[in-house]
C-alpha positions in Angstrom: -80.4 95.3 19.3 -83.9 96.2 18.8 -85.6 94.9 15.7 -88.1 97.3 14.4 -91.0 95.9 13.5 -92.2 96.9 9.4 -95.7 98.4 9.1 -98.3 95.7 7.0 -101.0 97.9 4.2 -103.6 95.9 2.7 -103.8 96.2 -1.1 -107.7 95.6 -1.8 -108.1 95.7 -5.8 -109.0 92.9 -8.2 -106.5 93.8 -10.9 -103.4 91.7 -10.3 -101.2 94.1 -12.3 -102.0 97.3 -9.8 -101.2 94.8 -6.8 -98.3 93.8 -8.0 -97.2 97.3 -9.1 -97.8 98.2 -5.2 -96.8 95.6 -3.6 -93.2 96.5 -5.1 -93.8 100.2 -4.0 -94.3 99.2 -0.9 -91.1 96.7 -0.2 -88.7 98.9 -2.1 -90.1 101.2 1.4 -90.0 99.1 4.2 -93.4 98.0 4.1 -95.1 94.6 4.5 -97.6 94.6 1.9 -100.3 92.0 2.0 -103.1 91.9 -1.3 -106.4 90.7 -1.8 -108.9 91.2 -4.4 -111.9 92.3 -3.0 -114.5 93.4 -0.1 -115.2 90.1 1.7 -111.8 89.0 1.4 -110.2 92.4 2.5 -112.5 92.1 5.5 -112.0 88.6 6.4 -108.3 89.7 6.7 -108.9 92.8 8.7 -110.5 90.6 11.4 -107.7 88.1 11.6 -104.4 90.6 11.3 -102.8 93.8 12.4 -102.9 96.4 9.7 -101.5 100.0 9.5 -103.1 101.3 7.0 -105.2 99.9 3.8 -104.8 101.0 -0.1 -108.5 100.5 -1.4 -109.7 100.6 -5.0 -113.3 101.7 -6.1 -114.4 99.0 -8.0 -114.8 95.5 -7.7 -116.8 94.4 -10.8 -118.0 95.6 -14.3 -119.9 98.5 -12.6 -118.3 101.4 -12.5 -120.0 103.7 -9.8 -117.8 103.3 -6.8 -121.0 102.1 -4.5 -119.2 99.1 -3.7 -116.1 101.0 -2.6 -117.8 103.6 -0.4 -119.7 100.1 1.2 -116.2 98.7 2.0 -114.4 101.8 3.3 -117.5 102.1 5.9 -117.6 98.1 6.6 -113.7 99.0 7.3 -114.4 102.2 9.7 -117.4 100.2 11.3 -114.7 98.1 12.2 -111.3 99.4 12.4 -112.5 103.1 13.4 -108.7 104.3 13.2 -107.5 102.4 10.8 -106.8 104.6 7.8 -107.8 104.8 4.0 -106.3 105.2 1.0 -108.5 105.1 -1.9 -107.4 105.2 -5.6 -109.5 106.1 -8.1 -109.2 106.7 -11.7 -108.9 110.3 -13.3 -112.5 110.6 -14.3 -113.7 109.9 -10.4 -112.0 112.3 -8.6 -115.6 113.4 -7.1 -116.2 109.6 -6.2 -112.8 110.2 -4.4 -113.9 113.3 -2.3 -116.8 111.0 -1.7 -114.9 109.0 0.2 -112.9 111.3 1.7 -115.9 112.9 3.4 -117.0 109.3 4.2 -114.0 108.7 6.6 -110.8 108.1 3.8 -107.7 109.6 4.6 -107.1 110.8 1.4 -107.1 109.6 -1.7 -104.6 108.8 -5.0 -105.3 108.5 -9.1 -104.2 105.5 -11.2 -101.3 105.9 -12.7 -99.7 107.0 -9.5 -96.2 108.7 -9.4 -94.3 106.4 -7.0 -92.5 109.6 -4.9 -95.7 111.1 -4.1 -97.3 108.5 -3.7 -94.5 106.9 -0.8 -94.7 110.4 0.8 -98.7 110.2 1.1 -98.3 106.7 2.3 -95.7 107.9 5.1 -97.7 111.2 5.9 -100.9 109.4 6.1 -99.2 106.8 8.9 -97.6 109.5 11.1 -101.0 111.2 11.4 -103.3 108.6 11.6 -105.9 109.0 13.8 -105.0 107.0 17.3 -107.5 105.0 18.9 -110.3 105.5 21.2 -108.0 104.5 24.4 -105.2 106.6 23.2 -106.6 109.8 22.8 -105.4 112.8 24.9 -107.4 115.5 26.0 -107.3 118.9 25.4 -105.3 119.6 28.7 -102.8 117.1 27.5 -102.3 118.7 24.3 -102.4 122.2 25.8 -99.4 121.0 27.9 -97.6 119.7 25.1 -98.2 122.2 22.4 -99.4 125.7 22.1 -102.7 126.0 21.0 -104.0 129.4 22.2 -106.9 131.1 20.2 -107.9 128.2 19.5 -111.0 127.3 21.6 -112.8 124.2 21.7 -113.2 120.3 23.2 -115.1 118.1 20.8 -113.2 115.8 19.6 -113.4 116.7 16.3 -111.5 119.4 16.9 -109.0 117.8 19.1 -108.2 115.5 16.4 -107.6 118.6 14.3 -105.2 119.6 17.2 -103.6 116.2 17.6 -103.0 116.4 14.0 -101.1 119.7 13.8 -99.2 118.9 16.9 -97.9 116.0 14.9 -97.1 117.7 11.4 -95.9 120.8 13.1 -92.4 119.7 13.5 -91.9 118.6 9.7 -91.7 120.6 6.7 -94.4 118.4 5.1 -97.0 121.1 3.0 -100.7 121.1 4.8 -103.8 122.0 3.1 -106.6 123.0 5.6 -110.3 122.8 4.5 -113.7 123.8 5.8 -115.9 126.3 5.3 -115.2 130.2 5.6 -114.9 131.6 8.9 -114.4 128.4 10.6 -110.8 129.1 12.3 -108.2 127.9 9.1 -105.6 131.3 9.6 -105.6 129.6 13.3 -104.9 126.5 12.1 -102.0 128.3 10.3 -100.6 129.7 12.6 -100.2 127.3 15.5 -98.9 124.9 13.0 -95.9 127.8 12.8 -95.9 128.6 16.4 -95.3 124.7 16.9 -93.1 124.3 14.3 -89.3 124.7 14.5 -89.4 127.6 12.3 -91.6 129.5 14.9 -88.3 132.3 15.3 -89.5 133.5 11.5 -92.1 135.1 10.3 -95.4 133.1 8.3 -96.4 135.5 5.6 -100.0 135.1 5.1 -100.8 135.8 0.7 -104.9 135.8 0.3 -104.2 134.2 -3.2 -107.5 135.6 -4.2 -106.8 139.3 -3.6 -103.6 139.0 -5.8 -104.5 139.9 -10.0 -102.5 137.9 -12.1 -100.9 141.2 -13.8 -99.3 141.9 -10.1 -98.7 137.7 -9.3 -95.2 138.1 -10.1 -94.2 141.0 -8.6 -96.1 140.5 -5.5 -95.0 137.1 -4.7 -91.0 136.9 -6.1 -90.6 141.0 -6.2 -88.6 142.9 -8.9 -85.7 145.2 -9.3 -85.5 148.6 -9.8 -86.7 149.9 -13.0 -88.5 146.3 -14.2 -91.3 148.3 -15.4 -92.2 152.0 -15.0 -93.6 152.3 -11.3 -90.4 150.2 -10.0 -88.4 152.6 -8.5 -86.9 150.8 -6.2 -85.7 146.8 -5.4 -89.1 144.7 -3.9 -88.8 141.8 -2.0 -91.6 139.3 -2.9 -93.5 137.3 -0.1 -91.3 134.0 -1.1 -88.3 135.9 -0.1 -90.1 137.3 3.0 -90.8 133.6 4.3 -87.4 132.8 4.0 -86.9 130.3 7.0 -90.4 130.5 7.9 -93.7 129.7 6.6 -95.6 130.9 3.2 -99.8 130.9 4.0 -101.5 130.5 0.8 -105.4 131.5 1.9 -108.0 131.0 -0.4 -105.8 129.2 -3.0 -108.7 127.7 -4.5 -109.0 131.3 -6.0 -105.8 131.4 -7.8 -106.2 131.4 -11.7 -104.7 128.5 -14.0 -102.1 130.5 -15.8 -100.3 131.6 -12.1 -100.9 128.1 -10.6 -98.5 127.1 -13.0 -96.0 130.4 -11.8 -96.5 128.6 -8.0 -96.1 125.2 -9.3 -92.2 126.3 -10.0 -91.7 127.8 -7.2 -92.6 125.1 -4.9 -90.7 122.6 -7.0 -87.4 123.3 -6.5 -87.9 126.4 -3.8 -85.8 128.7 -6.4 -87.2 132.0 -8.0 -86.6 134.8 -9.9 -87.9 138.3 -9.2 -89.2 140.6 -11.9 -86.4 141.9 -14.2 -83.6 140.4 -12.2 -81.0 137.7 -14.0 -80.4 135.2 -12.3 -82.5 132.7 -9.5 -82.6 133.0 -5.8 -83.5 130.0 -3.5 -86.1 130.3 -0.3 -86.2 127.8 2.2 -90.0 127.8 3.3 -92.9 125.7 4.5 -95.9 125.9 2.9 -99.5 125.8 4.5 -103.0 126.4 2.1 -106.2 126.9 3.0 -109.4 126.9 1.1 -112.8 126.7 1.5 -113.9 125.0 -2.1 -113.0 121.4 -2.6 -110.1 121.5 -4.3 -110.1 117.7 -5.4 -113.1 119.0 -7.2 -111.5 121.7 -9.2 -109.4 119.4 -10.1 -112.1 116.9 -11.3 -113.0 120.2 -13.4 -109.9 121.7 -14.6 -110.0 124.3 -13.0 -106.8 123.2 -10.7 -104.0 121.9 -11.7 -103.1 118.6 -10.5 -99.5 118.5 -10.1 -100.1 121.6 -8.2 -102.8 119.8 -5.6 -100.1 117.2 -5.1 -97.9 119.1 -4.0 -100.2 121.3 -1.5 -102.3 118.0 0.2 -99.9 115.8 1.4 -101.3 116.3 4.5 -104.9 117.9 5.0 -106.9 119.0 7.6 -110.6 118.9 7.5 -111.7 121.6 10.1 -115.2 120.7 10.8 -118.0 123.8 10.5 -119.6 124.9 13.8 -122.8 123.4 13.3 -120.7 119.8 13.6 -119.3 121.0 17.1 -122.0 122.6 19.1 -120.6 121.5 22.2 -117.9 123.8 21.8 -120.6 127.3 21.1 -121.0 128.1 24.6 -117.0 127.9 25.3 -116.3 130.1 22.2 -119.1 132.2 23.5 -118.1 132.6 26.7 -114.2 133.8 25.1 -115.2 135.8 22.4 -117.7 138.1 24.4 -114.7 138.1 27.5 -112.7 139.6 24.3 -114.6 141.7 22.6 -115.6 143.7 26.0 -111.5 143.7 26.6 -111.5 145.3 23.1 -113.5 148.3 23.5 -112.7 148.9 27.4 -116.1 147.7 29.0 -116.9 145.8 31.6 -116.9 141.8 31.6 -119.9 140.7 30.2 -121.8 137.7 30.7 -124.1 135.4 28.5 -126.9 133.9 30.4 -127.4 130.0 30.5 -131.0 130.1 28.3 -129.0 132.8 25.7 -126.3 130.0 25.6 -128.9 127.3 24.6 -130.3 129.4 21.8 -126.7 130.1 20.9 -125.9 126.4 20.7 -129.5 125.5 18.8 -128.5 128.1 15.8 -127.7 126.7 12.3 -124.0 129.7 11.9 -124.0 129.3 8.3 -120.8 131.3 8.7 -119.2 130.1 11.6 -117.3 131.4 14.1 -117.1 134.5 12.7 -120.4 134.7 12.4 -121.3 134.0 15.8 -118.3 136.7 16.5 -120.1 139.0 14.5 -123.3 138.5 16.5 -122.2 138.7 20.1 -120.2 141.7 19.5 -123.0 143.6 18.0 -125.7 142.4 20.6 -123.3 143.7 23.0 -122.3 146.8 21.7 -126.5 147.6 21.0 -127.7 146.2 24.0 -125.4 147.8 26.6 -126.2 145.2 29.3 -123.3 143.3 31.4 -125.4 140.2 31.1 -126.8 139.3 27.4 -130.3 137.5 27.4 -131.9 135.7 24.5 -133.8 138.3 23.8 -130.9 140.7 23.6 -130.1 138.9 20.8 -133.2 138.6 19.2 -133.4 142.8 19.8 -130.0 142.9 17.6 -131.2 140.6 14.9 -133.7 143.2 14.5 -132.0 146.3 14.9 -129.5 145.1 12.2 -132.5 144.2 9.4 -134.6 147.4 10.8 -136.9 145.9 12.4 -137.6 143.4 9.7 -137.6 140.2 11.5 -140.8 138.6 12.6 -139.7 135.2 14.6 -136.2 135.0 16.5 -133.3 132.8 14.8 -135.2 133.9 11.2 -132.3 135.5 9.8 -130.1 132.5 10.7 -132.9 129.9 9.6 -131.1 128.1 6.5 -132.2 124.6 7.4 -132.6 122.2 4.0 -130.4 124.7 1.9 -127.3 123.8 0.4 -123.9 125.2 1.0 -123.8 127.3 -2.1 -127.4 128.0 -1.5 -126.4 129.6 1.9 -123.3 131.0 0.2 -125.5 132.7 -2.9 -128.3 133.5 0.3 -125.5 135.1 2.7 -123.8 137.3 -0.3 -127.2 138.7 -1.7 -128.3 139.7 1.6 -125.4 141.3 2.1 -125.4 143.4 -1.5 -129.1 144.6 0.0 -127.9 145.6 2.9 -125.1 147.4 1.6 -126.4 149.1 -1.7 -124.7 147.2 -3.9 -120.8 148.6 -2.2 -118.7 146.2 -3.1 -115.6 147.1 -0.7 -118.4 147.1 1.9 -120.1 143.6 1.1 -116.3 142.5 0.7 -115.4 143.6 4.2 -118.7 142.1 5.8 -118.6 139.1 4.4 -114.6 138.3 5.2 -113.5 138.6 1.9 -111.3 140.1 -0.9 -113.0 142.1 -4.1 -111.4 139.6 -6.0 -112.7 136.6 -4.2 -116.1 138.1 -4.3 -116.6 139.0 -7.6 -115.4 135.8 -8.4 -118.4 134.2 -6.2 -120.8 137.3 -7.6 -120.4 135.7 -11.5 -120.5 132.0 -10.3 -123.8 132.8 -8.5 -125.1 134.9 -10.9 -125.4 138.1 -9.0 -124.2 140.4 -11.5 -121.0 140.8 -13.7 -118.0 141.1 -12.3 -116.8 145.3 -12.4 -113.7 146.7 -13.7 -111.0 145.3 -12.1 -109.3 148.5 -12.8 -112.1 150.8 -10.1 -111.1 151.1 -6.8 
């Protein structure tokens, strides 16, 4: 008989009591936990066994900053590139946390844990660790084994995102995607359903930030007839609707404190009530999230709830922004301009090699649908089988009225922030539009809700009545 062989994680904190509490965690699951109490230690170990994956505090001394933490955790991916992180991290450092994250963790915990979630993290974060340089497949191999269609793309960035869903796809484990808006998370959605065993049902995609909490309810676990006066008849909710399937929550970072709670229940125990009805009714459903705030952060702030991001992250996806994968411009490109001209019945268009170049040097604040948004106006203005730099430059113009002085002005946005490009994007956009929110909504990707939200946090004017259409 076959002995299997128990997975070792390294506890690296100097309080005895958390190693302890761990270690204990980590037999009661099958684990071989091994403990030490600080960086050189932890890394004298790492050079002379075989670890799965390390639990890593922030601190090692009376300061409190978490500099010697983020120094370990890249000491450790220096070298033990696949090995994943953990790191814990005390209420108050959440941001440290997401630090780290962005450093190279896998994820992160708060002391006091809850040992269930914390044993599911553990076990989530070991099925999807990242393999190692020799074992990676390419995309043809994952293309054979999975389907990944729509989604276009070979750094390996990106094939790590795809390696990932093709390994989550078949459980019912809840996946939060993050990155930036218009960077491809409703695909990331939906081939996690399409490779998933619940493909046969629908996913029901909710933008959580189109929904007003008077309508939360209603929209998401329906009502019966005559639950209040427009109800004339039964409603089913979307929870009902995924049934089998998968429930989408985009933009969740949007939802409002008082309904996170409302969600909270629902993904507890899977059971709901619709408006005005007596009694419970049970869904069987995967969840998937997506946002494009840091919602660790949120949490830091209050503004989440924390049970409730528990219970969406167990397993995240970071999909990385375009600028981070310019390899991959000219491919997408080359696909979105061969579907667009399918679109609206012309002929196949071409991009020529120097347009390519220019395409691939451009910041794309807002991603792939931003360079979507580009090619298929250049194309439909230009009228040419074969699009030249200065096709697009022409566009560029023709969209700001001549305005532009230099090419790639309007997409210059080097040494600004994210929320400075956000704040720059969504004022430009107001201009261009007169002030018509449903237009500036539409351009920009997003719902009224969403952007009045990001109007009044970037001071762009008060929010209107919710009640105007």
């Amino acid at each position: 008989m076959e002995t299997s062989v128990k997975r070792r994680i390294l506890i690296v904190d100097d309080d005895s009591a958390v190693q302890v509490s761990l270690a204990l965690l980590l037999k009661q699951s099958g684990f071989e936990p091994l403990c030490c109490d600080g960086p050189e230690q932890a890394l004298a170990l790492l050079a002379q066994q075989a670890v799965d994956l390390v639990l890593q505090d922030m601190n090692f001394s009376l300061q409190t900053s978490g500099e010697e933490g983020l120094r370990l955790l890249a000491d450790i991916k220096r070298a033990r590139p696949a090995l994943p992180v953990l790191l814990m991290t005390a209420w108050g450092s959440i941001a440290l946390a997401v630090r780290g994250v962005q450093a190279g963790a896998a994820n992160f915990f708060t002391k006091p844990w809850n040992n269930t979630q914390l044993a599911a993290l553990i076990e989530a974060t070991l099925e999807t660790a990242a393999p190692a340089a020799s074992e990676r497949v390419s995309r043809q191999a994952l293309d054979a084994q999975f389907d990944f269609s729509g989604i276009v793309g070979e750094h390996p960035r990106l094939l790590k995102v795809l390696a990932t869903i093709g390994q989550v796809a078949a459980t019912r484990a809840p996946v939060l995607i993050l990155g930036e808006s218009g960077c491809g998370k409703e695909l990331v959605a939906d081939a996690i359903h399409r490779n998933s065993p619940r493909a046969a049902r629908p996913i029901v995609k909710i933008n959580m930030g189109a929904i007003t909490p008077s309508l939360f309810e209603s929209e998401m676990f329906g009502h019966v007839r005559g639950a209040f006066t427009d109800a004339k008849s039964d409603r089913k909710g979307h929870v009902a609707c995924a049934h089998e399937g998968t429930l989408f929550l985009d933009e969740i970072g949007e939802l409002n404190r008082s309904d996170q709670v409302k969600l909270l229940r629902v993904l507890q125990d899977q059971s709901y009530q619709a408006v005005g009805a007596s009694r419970s009714e049970r869904a069987d459903f995967r969840v998937v999230s997506a946002t494009n705030r840091e919602l660790a952060s949120l949490v830091a702030g209050g503004e989440f709830r924390e049970d409730l991001f528990y219970r969406l992250n167990l397993i995240t996806i970071r999909l990385p922004p375009l600028r981070e994968r310019r390899s991959d411009i000219a491919l997408l490109a080359r696909h979105i301009i061969g579907e667009v001209s399918a679109s609206y019945g012309l002929p196949a268009a071409t991009i020529a090699p120097q347009a390519l170049e220019w395409l691939s040097a451009q910041p794309w604040p807002g991603n792939i649908r931003q360079l979507k948004q580009t090619l298929e106006r250049t194309l439909l203005l230009v009228g040419r089988n074969e699009l030249r730099q200065a096709d697009f430059v022409a566009a560029e113009q023709h969209e700001h009225g001549g305005a532009l002085g230099a090419p790639g002005q309007r997409l210059g946005v080097d040494g600004m922030t994210l929320e400075q490009v956000e704040r720059h994007m969504i004022a430009h956009a107001l201009d261009q539009h007169q002030g018509n929110i449903s237009r500036v909504a539409k351009a920009l990707g997003l719902s009224r809700t969403a952007l009045y939200r990001r109007l009044e946090r970037h001071g762009l004017g008060a929010a209107p009545d919710e009640s105007l259409s």
